[in-house]
C-alpha positions as CSV (number, residue, x, y, z in Angstrom):
1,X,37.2,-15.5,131.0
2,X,39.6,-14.6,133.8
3,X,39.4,-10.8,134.7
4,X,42.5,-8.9,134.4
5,X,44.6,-7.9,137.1
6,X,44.2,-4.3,138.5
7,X,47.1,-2.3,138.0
8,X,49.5,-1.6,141.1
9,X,48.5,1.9,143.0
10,X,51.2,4.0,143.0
11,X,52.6,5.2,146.2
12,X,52.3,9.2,147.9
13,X,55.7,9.5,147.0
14,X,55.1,7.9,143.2
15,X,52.5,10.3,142.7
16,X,53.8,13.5,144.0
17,X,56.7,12.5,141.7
18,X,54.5,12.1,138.5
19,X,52.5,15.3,139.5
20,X,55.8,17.3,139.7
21,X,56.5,16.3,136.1
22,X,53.1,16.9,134.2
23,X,53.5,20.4,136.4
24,X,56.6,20.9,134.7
25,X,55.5,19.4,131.7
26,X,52.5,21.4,131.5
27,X,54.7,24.7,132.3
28,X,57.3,24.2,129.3
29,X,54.6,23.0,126.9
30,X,52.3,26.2,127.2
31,X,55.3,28.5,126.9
32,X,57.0,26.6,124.0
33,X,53.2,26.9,122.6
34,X,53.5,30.4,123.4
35,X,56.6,30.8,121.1
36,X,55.4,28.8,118.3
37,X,54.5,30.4,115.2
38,X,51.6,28.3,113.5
39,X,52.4,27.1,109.9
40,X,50.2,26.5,106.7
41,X,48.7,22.7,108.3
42,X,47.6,24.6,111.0
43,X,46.3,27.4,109.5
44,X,44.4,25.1,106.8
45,X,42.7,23.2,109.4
46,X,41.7,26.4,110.8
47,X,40.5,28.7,108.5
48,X,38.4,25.0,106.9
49,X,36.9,24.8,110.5
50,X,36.2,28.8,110.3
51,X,34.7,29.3,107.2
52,X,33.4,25.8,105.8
53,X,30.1,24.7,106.9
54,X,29.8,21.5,108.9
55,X,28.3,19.4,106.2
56,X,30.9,20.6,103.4
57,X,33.3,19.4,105.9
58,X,32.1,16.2,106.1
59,X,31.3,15.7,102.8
60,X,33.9,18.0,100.6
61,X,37.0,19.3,102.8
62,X,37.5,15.2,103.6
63,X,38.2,14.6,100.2
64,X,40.6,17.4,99.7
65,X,42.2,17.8,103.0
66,X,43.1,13.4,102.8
67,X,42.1,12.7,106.2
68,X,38.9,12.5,108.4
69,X,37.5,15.4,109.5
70,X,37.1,15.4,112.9
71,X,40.1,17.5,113.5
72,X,38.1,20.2,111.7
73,X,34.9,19.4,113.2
74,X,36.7,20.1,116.8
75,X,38.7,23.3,115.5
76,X,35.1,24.6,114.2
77,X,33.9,24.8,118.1
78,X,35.8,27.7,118.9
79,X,36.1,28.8,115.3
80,X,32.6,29.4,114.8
81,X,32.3,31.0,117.8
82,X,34.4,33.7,116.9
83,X,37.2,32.6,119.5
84,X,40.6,33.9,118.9
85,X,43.3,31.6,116.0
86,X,45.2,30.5,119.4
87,X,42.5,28.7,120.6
88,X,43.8,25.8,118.2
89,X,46.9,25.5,120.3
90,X,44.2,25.3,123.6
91,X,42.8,22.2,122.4
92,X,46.1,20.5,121.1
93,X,47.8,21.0,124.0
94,X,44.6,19.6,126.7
95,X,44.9,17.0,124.4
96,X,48.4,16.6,124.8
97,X,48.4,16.6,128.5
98,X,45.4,14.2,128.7
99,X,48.0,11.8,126.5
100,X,51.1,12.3,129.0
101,X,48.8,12.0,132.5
102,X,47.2,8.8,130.9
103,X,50.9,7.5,130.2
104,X,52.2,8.6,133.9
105,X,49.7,7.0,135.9
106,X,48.4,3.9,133.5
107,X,51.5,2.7,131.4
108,X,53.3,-0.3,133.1
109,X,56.6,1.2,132.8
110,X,58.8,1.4,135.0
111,X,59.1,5.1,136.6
112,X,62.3,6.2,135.3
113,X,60.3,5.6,131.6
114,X,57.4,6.8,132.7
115,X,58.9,10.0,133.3
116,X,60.6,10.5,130.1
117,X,58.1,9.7,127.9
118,X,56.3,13.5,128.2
119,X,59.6,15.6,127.3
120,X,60.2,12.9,124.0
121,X,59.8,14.9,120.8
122,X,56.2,14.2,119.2
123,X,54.8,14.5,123.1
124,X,56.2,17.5,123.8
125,X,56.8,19.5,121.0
126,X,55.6,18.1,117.5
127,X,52.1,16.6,118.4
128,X,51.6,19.1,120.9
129,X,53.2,22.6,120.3
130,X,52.5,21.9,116.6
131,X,48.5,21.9,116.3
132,X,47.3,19.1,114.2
133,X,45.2,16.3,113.8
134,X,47.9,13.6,115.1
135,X,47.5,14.8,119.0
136,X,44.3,13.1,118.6
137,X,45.9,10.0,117.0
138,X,48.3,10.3,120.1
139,X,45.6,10.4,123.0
140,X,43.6,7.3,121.1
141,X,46.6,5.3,120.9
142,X,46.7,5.5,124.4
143,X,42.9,5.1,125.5
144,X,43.2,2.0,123.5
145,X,46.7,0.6,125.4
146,X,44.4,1.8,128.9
147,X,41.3,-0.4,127.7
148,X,43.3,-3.2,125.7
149,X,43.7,-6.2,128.7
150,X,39.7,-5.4,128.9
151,X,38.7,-5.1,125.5
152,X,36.9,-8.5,126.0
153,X,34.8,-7.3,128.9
154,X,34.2,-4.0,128.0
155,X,33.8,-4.7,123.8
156,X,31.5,-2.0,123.3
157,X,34.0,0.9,125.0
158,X,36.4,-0.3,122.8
159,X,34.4,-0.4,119.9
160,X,33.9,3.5,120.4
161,X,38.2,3.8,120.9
162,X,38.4,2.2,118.2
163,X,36.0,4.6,116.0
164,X,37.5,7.8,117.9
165,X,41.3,6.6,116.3
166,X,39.8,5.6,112.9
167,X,38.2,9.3,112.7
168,X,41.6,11.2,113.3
169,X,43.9,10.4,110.3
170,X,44.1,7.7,107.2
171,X,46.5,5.7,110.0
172,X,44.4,5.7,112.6
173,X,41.7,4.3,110.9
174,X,44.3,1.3,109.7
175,X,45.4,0.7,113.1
176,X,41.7,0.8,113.8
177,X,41.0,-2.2,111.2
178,X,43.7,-3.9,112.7
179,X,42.7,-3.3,116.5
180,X,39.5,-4.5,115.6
181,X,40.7,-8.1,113.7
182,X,42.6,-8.7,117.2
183,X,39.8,-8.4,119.2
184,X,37.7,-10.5,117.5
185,X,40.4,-12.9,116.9
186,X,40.5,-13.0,120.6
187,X,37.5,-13.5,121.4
188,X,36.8,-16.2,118.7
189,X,39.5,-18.4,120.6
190,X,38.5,-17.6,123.9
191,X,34.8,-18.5,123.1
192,X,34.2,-22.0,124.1
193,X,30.6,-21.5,122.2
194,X,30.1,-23.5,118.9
195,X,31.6,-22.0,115.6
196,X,27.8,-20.9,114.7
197,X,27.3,-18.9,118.3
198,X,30.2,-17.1,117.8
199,X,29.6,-16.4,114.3
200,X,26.1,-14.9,115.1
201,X,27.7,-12.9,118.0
202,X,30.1,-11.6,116.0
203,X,27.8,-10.6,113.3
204,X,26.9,-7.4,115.1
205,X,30.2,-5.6,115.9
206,X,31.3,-6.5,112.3
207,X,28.8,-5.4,110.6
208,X,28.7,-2.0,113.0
209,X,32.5,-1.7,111.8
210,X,32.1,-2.5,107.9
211,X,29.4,0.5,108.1
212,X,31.6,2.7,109.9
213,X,34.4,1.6,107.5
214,X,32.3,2.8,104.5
215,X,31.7,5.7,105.8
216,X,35.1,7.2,106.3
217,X,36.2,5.3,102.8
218,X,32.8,7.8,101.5
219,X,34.4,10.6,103.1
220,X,38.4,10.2,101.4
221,X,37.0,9.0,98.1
222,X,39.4,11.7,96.2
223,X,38.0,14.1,93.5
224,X,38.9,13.8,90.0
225,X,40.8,17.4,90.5
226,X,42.5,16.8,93.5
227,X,45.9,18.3,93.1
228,X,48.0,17.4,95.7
229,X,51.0,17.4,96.1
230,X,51.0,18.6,92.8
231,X,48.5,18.0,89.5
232,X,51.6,16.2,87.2
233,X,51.5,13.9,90.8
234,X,48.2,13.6,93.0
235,X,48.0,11.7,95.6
236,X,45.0,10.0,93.9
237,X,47.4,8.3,91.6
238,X,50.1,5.2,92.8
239,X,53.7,6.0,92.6
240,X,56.7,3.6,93.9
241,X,59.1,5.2,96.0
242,X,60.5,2.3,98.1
243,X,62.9,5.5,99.7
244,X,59.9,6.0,102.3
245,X,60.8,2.5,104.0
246,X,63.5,5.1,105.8
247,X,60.8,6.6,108.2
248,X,60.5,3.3,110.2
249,X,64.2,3.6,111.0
250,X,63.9,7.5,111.4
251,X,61.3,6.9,113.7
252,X,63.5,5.2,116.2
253,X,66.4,6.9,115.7
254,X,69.2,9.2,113.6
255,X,71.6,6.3,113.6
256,X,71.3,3.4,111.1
257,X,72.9,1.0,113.3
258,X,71.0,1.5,116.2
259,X,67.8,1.9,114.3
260,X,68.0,-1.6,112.8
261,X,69.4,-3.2,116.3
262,X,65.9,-1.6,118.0
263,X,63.7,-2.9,114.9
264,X,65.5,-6.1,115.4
265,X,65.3,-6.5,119.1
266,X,61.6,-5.1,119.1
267,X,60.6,-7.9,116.5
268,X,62.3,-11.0,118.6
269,X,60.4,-9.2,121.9
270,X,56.8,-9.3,120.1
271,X,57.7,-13.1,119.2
272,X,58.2,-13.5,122.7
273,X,55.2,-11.9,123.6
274,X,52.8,-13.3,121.5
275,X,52.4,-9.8,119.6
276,X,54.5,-10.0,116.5
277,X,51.5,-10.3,114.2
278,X,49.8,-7.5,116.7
279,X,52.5,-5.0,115.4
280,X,53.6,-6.3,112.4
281,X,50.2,-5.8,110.4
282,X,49.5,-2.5,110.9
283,X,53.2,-1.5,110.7
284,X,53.4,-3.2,107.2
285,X,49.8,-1.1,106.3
286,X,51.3,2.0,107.5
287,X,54.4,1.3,105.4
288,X,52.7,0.3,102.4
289,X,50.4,3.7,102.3
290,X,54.4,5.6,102.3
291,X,56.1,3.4,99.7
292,X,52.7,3.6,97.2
293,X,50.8,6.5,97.7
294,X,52.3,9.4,100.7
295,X,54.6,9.6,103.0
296,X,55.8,13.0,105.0
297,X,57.8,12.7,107.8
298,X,55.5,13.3,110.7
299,X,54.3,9.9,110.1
300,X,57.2,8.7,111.3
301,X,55.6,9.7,114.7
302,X,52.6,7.6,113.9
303,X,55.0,4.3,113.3
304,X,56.8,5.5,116.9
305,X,53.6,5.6,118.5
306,X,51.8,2.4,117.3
307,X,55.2,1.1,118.6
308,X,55.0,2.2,122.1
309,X,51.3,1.0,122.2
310,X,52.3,-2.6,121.2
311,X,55.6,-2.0,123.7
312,X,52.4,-0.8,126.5
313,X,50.0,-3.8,125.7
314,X,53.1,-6.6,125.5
315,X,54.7,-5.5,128.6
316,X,55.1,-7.9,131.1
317,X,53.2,-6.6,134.7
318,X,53.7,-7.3,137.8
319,X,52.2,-10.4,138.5
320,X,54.6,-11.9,135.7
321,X,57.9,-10.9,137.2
322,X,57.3,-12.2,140.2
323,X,56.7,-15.6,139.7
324,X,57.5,-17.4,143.2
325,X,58.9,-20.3,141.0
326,X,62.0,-18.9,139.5
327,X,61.3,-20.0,136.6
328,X,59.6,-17.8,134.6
329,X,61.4,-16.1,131.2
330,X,59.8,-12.7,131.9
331,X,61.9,-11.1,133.5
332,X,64.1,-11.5,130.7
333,X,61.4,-10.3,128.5
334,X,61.0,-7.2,131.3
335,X,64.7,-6.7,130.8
336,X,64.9,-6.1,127.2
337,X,61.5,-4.2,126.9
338,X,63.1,-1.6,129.2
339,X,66.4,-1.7,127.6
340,X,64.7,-0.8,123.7
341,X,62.1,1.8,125.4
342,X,65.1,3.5,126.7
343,X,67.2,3.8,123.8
344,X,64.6,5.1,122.0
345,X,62.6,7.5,124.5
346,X,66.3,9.1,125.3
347,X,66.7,9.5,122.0
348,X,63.6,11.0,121.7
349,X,64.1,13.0,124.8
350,X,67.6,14.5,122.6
351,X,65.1,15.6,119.6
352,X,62.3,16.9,122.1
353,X,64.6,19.2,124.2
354,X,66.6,20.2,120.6
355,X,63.4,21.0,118.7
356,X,62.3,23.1,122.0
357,X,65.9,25.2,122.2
358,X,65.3,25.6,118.2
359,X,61.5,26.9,118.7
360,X,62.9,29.5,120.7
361,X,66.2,30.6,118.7
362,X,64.4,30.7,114.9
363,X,60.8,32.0,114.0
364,X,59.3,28.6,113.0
365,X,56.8,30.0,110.6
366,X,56.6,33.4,108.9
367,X,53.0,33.4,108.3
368,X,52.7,35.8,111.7
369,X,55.4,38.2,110.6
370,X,53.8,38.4,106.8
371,X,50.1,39.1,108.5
372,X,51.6,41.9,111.1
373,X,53.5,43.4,107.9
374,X,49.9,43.5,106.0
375,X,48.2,44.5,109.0
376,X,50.3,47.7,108.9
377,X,50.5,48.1,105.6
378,X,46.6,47.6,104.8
379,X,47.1,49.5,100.8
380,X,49.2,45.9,100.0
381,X,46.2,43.9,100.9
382,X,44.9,45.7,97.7
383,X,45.8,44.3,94.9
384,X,47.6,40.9,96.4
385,X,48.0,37.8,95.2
386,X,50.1,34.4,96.5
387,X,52.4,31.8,95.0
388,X,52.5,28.4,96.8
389,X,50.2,27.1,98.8
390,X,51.8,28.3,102.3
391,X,50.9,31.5,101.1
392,X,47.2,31.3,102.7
393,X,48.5,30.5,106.5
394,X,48.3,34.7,106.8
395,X,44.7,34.8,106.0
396,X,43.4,33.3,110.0
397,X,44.5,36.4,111.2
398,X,42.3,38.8,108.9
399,X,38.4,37.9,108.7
400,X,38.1,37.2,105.2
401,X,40.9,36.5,102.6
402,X,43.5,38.7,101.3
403,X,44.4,37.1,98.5
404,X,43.1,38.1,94.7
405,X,43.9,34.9,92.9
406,X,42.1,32.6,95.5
407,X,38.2,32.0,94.3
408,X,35.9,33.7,97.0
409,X,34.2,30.6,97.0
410,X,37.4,28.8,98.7
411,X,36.5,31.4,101.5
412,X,40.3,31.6,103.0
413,X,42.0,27.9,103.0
414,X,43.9,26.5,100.1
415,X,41.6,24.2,98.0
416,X,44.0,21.5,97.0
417,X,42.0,21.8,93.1
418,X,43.8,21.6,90.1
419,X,42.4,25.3,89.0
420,X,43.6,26.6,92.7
421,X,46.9,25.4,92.1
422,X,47.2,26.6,88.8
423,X,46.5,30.2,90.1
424,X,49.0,30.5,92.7
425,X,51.6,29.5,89.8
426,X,54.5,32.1,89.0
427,X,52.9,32.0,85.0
428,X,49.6,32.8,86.6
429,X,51.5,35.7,88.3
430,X,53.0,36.6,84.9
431,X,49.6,36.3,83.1
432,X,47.7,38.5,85.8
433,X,50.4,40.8,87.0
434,X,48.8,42.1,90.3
435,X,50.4,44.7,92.3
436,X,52.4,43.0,95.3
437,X,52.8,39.3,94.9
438,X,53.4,37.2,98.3
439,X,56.0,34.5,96.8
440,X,56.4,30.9,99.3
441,X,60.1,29.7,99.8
442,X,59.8,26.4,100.8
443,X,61.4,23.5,98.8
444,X,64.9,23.3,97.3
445,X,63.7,22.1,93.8
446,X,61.5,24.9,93.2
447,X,62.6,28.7,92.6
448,X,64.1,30.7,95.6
449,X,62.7,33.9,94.3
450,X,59.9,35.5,92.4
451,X,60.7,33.9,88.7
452,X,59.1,36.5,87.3
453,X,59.8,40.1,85.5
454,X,58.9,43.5,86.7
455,X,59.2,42.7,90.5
456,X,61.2,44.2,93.4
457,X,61.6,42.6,96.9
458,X,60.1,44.8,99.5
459,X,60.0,42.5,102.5
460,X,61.4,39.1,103.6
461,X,59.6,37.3,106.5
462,X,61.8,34.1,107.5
463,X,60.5,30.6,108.6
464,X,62.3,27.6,109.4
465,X,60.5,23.8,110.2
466,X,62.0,22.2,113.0
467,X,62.0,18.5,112.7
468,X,63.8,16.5,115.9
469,X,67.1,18.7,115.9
470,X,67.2,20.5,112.9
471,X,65.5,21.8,109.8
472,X,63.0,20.1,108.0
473,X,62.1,22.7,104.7
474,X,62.1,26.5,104.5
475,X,59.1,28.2,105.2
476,X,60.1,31.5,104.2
477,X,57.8,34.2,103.0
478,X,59.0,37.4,100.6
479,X,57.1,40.0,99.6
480,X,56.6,41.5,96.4
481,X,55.8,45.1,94.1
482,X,55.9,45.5,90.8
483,X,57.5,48.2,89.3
484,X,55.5,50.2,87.1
């Protein structure tokens, strides 16, 4: 098997270049971080990490939370060391820089790409500023571009790539599965070996990936009371909503016209370079889990990034362009790689740089707001109780829970169990009647205020989502007393 070709060295002045922008990367990051207000995902993944032990993470929170818990099993590090909630944001945004250094002085982009890339939306502000489990996603997307020309040689390192992604979301492990067909595929038709050699030598990785495969299937089996997103509709159960095909377009770009021109023009570039099947698989998978079961629309960064790792893997290097002969097609194929990835990084560089200006005009959550008001008002925390899930994302900033109508055994997260859901319900509220009720605006279809008699607003903490260059959903917290 013929080695592959180092990547080119960059030059002094290359280099001071790509340091001066993860410097100023780094700089705009940590103060938009700063800024940010952490929402109810990040204060779930917390306060699970905190206050669930590491086998009931493993075993239970898995099942509940829909993902694999190594996000949780890397937040409970500092968590159960007592470090402060903002330590969440430490580790999102080391592994955000990691991601951007890897892509400045590994991808074989061209500079003016290469430079972009960290200042484009889920880079720089919503897989980075915004702690969750898809920075992780992010950096193994990009270990496994690094390591893909030597996947071959080195089967064993990306083996463990390949287990890393599978452990950070239900996508990852997908693109895992997938990741892991190619290479074998590979090597099956590079093997010159008889059809029974390189069945026995494949025997081993499979079987190591099959058992790894159970294990995170063991993991998300869901519960018989999972209620999410809501008990009449758990994501346990198969819907159709064929409307969720939109986030491959929205993961490209606003514009319908230009979206389908870059699908378009990315599809005829993978036939050209032998990778249409590489990204049309998982892509399909990814877009078969939205239509039938869930979609949300930070998975359309998981569909952008998959993208610009199959853009990273197919892109012609060096050696390719300059083929002495003349007559070689790729630098056609260099041509239109660069033209797509810079359509759609500017674009992304547009939302990046607008959800940054937004971060700093509108409070993004008002979980921090809520807590401060509790904090000096300690006779509310009382007799309180919460409507809507978001509710909870005050309680990382108080030691234990402050809420009466969550179960002590929950500890502080929101169990996402039928009889939890049914408790934070405004009949619940009606049924119970505490004191000061701590009512979640968040989603048009559902009441804008308490819908229930014998309450007065005292308080209104505002919170706004920024997604690309506007708002997402309301994130808006009110408090309220009841009158005696």
């Amino acid at each position: 098997m013929k080695a592959p070709s180092a990547p080119e060295s960059p030059s002094r002045w290359e280099n001071l270049v790509l340091l001066a922008v993860l410097g100023l990367y780094v700089v705009l990051m940590l103060a938009t971080q700063w800024r940010h207000e952490p929402w109810f995902d990040e204060a779930q993944a917390w306060l699970i990490a905190r206050d669930v032990g590491w086998w009931e993470i493993i075993s239970q929170s898995a099942r509940y939370e829909g993902t694999p818990p190594l996000w949780h099993l890397l937040l409970a590090i500092p968590a159960k060391l007592g470090l402060p909630y903002g330590s969440i944001h430490v580790i999102s945004g080391a592994v955000a820089i990691a991601t951007v250094a890897l892509v400045l002085w590994k991808s074989p982009f061209p500079l003016w790409l290469r430079v972009v890339f960290p200042f484009t939306f889920f880079p720089f502000y919503q897989f980075a500023v915004v702690a969750r489990s898809y920075c992780l996603l992010m950096l193994a997307l990009v270990l496994a571009a690094c390591l893909y020309r030597e996947r071959q040689r080195r089967p064993w390192l990306w083996l463990a790539v390949l287990f890393f992604m599978g452990l950070t979301s239900v996508h990852g492990f997908l693109v895992a599965g997938w990741l892991f067909l190619d290479g074998r595929w590979e090597a099956w038709k590079s093997s010159r070996a008889s059809a029974a050699s390189k069945l026995r030598e494949a025997a081993l990785p499979f079987g190591i990936f099959v058992l790894y495969g159970l294990g995170i299937v063991w993991m998300l089996v869901p519960p018989a009371d999972l209620a999410f997103p809501d008990p009449a509709h758990p994501a346990s159960g198969w819907r159709f909503n064929p409307g969720n095909l939109n986030h491959l377009r929205y993961a490209f770009s606003g514009s319908v016209p230009l979206a389908l021109v870059v699908i378009a023009g990315s599809l005829l570039w993978f036939v050209r370079r032998r990778k249409f099947w590489l990204y049309l698989s998982p892509t399909a998978t990814i877009l078969f889990v939205c239509v039938f079961k869930h979609a949300a629309a930070w998975h359309q960064g998981v569909l952008f990034l998959f993208w610009f790792f199959c853009m990273w893997v197919a892109f012609p290097r060096a050696e390719e362009r300059n083929d002495p002969s003349g007559k070689s097609p790729r630098k056609w194929d260099y041509a239109l790689g660069c033209a797509l990835l810079g359509v759609v990084l500017l674009t992304h560089l547009y939302w990046g740089l607008q959800a940054v200006r937004l971060e700093w005009a509108l409070h993004y959550s008002s979980a921090p707001q809520a807590a401060q008001y509790l904090r000096d008002h300690p006779e509310v925390r009382k007799d309180l109780a919460g409507t809507m899930f978001m509710c909870v994302a005050v309680n990382p900033y108080f030691e234990e829970n402050v809420f009466s109508n969550l179960d002590p055994k929950d500890r502080g997260h929101f169990h996402w169990a039928t009889d939890t859901y049914l408790r934070f319900t405004p009949e619940a509220i009606a049924r119970e009647r505490p004191k000061h009720v701590l009512f979640g605006r968040k989603f048009i279809h559902l009441p804008s205020e308490l819908p229930v008699d014998g309450y007065e607003l005292v308080e209104e903490f505002p919170g706004h989502l920024i997604w690309k260059d506007g708002i997402l959903e309301e994130d808006t917290l009110l408090l309220y007393r009841r009158v005696d």
